[in-house]
Each structure stands twice: as C-alpha cells, then as structure tokens.
C-alpha positions in Angstrom: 147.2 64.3 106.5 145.4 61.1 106.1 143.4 60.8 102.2 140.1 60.8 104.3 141.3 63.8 105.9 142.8 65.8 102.6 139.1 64.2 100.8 137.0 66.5 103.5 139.5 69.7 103.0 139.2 69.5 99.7 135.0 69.1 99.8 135.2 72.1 102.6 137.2 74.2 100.4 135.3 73.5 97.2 131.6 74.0 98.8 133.3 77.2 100.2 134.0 78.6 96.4 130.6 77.8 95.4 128.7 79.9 98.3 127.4 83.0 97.3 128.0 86.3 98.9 125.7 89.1 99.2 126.2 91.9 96.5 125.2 95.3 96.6 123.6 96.2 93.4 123.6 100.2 92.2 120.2 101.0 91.1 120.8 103.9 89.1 120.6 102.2 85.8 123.4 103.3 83.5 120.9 102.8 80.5 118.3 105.0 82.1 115.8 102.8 81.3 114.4 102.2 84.7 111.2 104.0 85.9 107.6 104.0 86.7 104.3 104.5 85.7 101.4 106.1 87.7 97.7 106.4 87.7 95.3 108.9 89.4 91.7 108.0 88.9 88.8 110.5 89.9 85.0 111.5 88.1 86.2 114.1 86.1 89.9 113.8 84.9 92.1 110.5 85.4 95.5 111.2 84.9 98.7 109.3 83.6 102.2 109.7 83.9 105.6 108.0 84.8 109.1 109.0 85.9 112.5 108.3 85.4 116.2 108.6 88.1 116.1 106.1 89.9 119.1 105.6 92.6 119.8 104.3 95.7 121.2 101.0 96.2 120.2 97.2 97.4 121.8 94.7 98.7 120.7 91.2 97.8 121.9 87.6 98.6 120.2 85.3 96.2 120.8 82.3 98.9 118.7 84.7 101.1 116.8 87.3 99.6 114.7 87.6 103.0 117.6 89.1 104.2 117.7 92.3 101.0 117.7 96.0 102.3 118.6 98.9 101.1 117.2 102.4 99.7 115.7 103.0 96.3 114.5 106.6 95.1 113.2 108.5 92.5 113.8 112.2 91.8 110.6 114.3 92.3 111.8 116.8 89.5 111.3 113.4 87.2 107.9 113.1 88.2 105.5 113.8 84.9 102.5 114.1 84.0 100.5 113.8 80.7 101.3 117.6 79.6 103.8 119.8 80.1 101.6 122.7 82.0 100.2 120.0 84.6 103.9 118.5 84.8 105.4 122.2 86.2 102.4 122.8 88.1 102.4 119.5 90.0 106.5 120.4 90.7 105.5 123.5 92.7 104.6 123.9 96.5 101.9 123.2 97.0 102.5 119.6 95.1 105.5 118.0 95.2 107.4 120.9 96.1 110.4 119.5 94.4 112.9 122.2 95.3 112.5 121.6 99.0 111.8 118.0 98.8 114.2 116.9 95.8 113.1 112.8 96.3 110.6 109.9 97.2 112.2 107.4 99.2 111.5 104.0 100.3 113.8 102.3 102.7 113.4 98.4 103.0 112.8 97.1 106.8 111.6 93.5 106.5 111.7 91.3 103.7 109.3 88.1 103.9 106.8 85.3 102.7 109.7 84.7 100.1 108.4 82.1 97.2 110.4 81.1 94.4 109.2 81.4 90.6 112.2 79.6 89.4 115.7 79.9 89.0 117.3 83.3 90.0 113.3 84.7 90.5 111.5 85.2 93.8 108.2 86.8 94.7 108.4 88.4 98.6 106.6 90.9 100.2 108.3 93.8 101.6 107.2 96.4 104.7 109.2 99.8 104.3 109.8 103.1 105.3 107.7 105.4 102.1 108.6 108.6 102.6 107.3 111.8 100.1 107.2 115.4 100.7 108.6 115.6 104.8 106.0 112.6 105.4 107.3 109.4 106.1 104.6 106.0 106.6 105.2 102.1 106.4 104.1 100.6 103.4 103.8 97.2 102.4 104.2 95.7 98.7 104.3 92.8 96.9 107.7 92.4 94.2 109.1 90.3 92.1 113.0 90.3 92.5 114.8 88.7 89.6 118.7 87.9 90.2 120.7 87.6 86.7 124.4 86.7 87.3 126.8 88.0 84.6 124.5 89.9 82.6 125.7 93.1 82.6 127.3 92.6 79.1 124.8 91.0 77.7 122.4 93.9 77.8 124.7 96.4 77.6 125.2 99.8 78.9 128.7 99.6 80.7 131.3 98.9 78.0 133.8 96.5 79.1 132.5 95.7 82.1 130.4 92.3 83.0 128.5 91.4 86.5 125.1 90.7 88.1 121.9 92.6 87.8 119.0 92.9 89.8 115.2 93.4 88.6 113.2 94.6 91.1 108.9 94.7 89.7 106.2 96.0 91.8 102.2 97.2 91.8 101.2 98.8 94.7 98.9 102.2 95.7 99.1 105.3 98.2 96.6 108.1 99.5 98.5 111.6 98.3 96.5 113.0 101.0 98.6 110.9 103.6 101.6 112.8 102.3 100.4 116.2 102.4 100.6 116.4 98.5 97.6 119.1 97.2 95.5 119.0 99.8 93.2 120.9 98.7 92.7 120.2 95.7 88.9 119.0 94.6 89.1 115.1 94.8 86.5 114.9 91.9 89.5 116.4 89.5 92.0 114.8 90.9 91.8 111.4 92.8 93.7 111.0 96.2 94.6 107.1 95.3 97.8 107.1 93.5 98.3 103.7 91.8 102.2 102.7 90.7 103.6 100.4 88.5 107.6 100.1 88.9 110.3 98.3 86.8 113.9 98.9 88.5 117.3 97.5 87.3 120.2 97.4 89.6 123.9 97.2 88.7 126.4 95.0 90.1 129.9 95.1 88.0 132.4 92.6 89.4 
C-alpha cells in the first residue's frame, strides 16, 4: 500500500472512531428525581400538584437529534394533588381511574425545527402520540434536550457505573375534557386546561 493510500486508511479509520452512534437512554431515573409539576386554573379553586415514575425509554443521536423517538410515561397512581383527600379522589373512576388505566403515555412521532443552544443542548419541537385514560390525541411541544456524555458518575446514583445522560425540559398544556377525565365536574372548581411543566433524566450506562 502506497503512504498516500495507508494516509487515507488511517484518516477513514480515525473519523470512523470519532462518529457517534445513537444511544438509547432509560428514563427511569435511578435517583428518582425526575418528575413534573401541574397546574389547573379555574374561578373558584386553582389547583397544584406534581408527579413522580417516570419510565419509558429514548433513543437519541446527538449528531441527529431530529431523528429521537421513543416512549416516556408517568404512572397515574403518582399523580398528586395538593392534599391527600383530593389526591385519592382524583385516582378513582371517574378521574384518572388509575387501576384500569395504570399510565400517561406519550410516544414521539416526528422530531423537528431542531436549533442548537450550544454544545450537547438543542431546542426542537416534537408532535406525538399523548395518550391518558383509553384516549389517545397528537400533541405538539416545544423541549429542550440536553446530551451530557459521561456523566453518570458525576451526579451519582449508579455506583460504579459511568455513561451518558439525557435531559429532556418541556412546558406545554391539555383540555382534561379531551381525555375523558371528570367530565362532569363544574368547570368553575376545577379548570379543564391542564398546564405541565416536566424535567426528565434518562440513563445511559456504557
């Protein structure tokens, strides 16, 4: 083999290490930090709360992140509200019905307008499958993705283990009455806009 010829094998074989491949990211956080907080506006009684199990799994290439999918969830049963007697009340049928419908889903279908922030950090829009209660509707959100290679020691939370995580930020809002959750309950006590703020972490351990 000529040098010219060894020179390009040698160039070929050391962009080749340097590409990176897609990873699939676990996004049930092992520190159980992940979650979201929610807001229900109306005239007589706005309402907090949050929740907590988060799952499914994403994968992500950060050469392409227009090219992400994957399924994250939340366990309805993790779903609270700002006491403990609206919390079981909003768990039962004519809710959530958490026994029968153990999960909120939302399945990614199209990743786009991707714009980086800056290095590892990307804002993109996102039209999906959101599916609540035995109701499932396309939604479309706007998230920040953050991609943190070999940080998995460095916040902790898997001892011995190191790898990449995934951030995953999002504001977006819902009709409840779109889903079939209480409808029939007076709009003026409880709002039908549900507005969420998420903060996921996703798991990638080499």
């Amino acid at each position: 083999m000529s040098s010219i010829g060894a020179g390009a094998l040698l160039t070929f074989l050391a962009a080749g290490a340097s590409v990176v491949a897609p990873r699939t990211f676990d996004m049930r956080d092992p520190k159980g930090v992940s979650g979201l907080s929610l807001r229900i506006d109306s005239a007589l009684e706005p309402v907090h709360g949050s929740a907590v199990g988060v799952s499914g799994s994403v994968v992500f290439d950060p050469e392409k992140p227009e090219l992400s999918k994957g399924t994250v969830s939340i366990a309805a049963k993790e779903v609270r509200l700002g006491s403990q007697g609206l919390t079981e009340a909003m768990h039962e049928d004519w809710c959530l019905d958490v026994a029968k419908h153990p999960s909120i889903d939302f399945t990614v279908k199209r990743v786009y307008d991707v714009k980086a922030d800056g290095p590892g950090r990307w804002t993109v829009k996102v039209d999906g499958d959101f599916k609540l209660k035995d109701v499932t509707k396309p939604l479309t959100v706007t998230a920040t993705v953050t991609h943190l290679k070999d940080s998995i020691k460095a916040r902790g939370g898997m001892e011995g283990k190191d790898g990449d995580l995934l951030q995953i930020r999002s504001r977006f809002s819902f009709n409840r009455l779109d889903f079939g959750v209480a409808p029939d309950l007076n709009p003026k006590v409880i709002g039908p806009v549900v507005e969420v703020d998420l903060s996921f972490v996703g798991v990638s351990p080499n």
